[in-house]
N, C-alpha and C positions, 0 to 999 in steps of 0.2 A: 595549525590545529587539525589533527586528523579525525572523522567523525566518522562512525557506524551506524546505518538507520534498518530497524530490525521492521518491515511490513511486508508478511507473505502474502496473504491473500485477503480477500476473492479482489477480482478485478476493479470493485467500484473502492472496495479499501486502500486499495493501494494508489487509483487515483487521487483520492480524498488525503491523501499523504505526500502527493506531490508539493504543498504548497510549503509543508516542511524548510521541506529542501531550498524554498525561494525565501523561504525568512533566514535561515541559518547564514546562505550566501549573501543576503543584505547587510546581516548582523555582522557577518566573520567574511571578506571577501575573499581572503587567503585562505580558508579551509578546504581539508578536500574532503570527500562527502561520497561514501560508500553504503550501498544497499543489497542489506539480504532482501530476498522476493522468491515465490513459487518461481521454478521454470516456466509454467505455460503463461505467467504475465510480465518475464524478467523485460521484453520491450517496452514497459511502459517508463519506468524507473530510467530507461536509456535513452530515452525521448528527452529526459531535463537535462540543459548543458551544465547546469550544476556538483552533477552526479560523475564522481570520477571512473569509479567499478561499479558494476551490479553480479552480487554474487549468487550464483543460481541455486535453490536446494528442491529440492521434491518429498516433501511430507509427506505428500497423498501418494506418491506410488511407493515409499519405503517402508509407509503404513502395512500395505498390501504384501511385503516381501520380505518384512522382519526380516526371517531367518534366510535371506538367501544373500550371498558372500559379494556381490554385485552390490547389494544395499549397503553393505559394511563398510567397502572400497570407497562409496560415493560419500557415505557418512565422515570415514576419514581426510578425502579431501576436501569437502567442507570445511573441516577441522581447520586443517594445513591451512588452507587459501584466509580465515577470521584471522589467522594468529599469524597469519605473515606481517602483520601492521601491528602497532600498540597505537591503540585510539583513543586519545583524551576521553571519549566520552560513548558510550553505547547505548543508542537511545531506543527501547522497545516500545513502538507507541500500537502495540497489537494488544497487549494486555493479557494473550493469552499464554495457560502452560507450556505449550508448545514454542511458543516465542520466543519469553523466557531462557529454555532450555539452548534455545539457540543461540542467544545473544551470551549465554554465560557460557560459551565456548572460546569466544572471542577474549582479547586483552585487552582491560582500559574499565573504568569505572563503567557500571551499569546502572542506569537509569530507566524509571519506565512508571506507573501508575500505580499508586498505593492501594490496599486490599479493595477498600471501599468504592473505591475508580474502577476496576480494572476487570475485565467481563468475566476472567475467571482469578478468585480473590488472592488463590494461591502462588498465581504467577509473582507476587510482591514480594514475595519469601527469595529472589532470585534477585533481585536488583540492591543496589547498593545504595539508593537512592529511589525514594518514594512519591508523587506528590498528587495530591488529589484533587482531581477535576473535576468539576460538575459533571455529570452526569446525563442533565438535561440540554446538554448544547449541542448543536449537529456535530457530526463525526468529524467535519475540516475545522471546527474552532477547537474540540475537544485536543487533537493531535496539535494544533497549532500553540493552545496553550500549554498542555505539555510540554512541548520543546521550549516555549518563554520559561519554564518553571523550573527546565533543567540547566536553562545555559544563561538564564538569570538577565532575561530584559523584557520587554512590556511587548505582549502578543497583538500590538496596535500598526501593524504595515497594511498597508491593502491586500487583496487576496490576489494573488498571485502564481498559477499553476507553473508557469515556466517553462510549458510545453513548445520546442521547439520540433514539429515535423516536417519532411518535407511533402510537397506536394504529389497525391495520390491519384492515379487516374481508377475513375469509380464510373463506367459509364452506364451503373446500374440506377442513379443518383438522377432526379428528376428535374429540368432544369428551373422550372418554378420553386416558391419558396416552399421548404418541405421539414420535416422532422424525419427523423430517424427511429422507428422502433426496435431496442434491443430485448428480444423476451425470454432468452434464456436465462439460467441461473444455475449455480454449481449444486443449489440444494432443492430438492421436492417442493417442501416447505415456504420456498421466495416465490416458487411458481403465481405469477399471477394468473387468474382465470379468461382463458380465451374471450368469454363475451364480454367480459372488462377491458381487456384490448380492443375489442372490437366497438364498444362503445365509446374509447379516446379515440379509435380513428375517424369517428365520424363527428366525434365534437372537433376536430384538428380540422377535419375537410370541411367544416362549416364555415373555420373562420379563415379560412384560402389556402392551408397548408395542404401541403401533399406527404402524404408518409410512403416510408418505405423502408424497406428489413436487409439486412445484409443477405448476399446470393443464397450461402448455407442456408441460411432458416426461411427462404420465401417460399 
C-alpha cells in the first residue's frame, strides 16, 4: 500500500500529524508513507522512521513570485515528483484550499475532511472522499480520526509521535530540570504577549523549573 500524507504547515501542525503516520504503520506495517510538508519544516516529517519520502513544496515563497518562471519550474516538479507513485490513498488532513490543490495533483484516491470539518469548507470539493470530524477535538485526535475514517479502523492506538532523533549537543540547555520557551509564530495574530510569557516563566521558576529560548530568539 502506498500512502500520500498532504500537511504543510506551520510547524506545531505538522507535528500534531506525526502521529498519523504511527497509526497507519501499526495498522498497515508494509506501507510506505510519503509527505508533502512546507520546505522550512520538511525535517520534521524526516524525523518519523515511518516516513519513506518527504516531499518538499513552498507556498509562502511561490505566493510572493507568482509570475516569476523559477516558481513554475519548482511548481512543475512538484507535479513530477506526486505523480511519480500511484498511491492507494491521498490523505489531506490540512483541510485547507491550498492543500487540497495539492493533493489533487497527485495519483490515487483523495481523502480529506467534509465541508463541515474542514477549516476552509471548499477544500471538500477536491477530495473524492469526505468524512466529518468533530470539530471540538484537539488537532492530534481530529487528524488521527480522520486517517481511522479514511482507511476504515478504530482511531483507539496510544498516541504515538514516532519521533526518532538523534542526540543533539545544545549547551545552551540548563542542566537542571527546565522548559523550553518557543515564542515565535509564522503569524502576527499567534503572537503571544511578552508580559504573558514573562508571567509563565516565573510561575515555571516557582515550581523549580528553569526556562530557556533557543540561541536565535534569547
Amino acid at each position: 500500500m502506498k500512502i500520500l500524507l498532504v500537511k504543510t504547515s506551520s510547524l506545531g501542525d505538522v507535528v500534531h500529524n506525526l502521529p498519523v503516520a504511527s497509526d497507519i504503520r501499526a495498522r498497515f506495517p508494509q506501507a510506505r508513507i510519503d509527505w508533502v510538508v512546507e520546505e522550512g519544516f520538511a525535517d520534521i516529517p524526516r524525523l518519523h522512521p515511518a516516513v519513506s519520502r518527504v516531499i518538499p513544496v513552498a507556498v509562502r515563497r511561490w505566493r510572493r513570485a507568482l509570475l516569476s518562471a523559477a516558481t513554475w519550474r519548482e511548481l512543475r516538479a512538484y507535479r513530477d515528483a506526486v505523480r511519480a507513485e500511484a498511491y492507494d490513498l491521498v490523505l489531506d488532513t490540512q483541510g485547507l484550499i491550498k492543500s487540497a490543490l495539492l493533493a489533487r495533483q497527485a495519483r490515487g484516491k483523495r481523502a480529506g475532511y467534509a465541508a463541515e470539518a474542514a477549516r476552509e469548507p471548499l477544500a471538500a470539493r477536491f477530495y473524492d472522499a469526505a468524512y466529518v470530524i468533530p470539530k471540538n477535538l484537539h488537532a492530534v485526535e481530529r487528524n488521527r480520526w480522520l486517517a481511522a475514517a479514511a482507511f476504515g479502523y478504530e482511531p483507539n492506538l496510544p498516541l504515538d509521535y514516532g519521533i526518532a532523533a538523534v542526540p543533539l549537543a545544545a549547551p545552551w540547555l540548563p542542566a537542571q530540570p527546565y522548559c523550553v520557551l518557543l515564542t515565535a509564530s509564522s503569524r502576527a495574530d499567534k503572537l503571544w504577549p511578552e508580559a504573558d510569557w514573562l508571567a509563565l516563566a516565573a510561575a515555571l521558576n516557582a515550581r523549580g523549573l528553569a526556562c530557556a529560548m533557543p540561541p536565535a530568539r534569547r
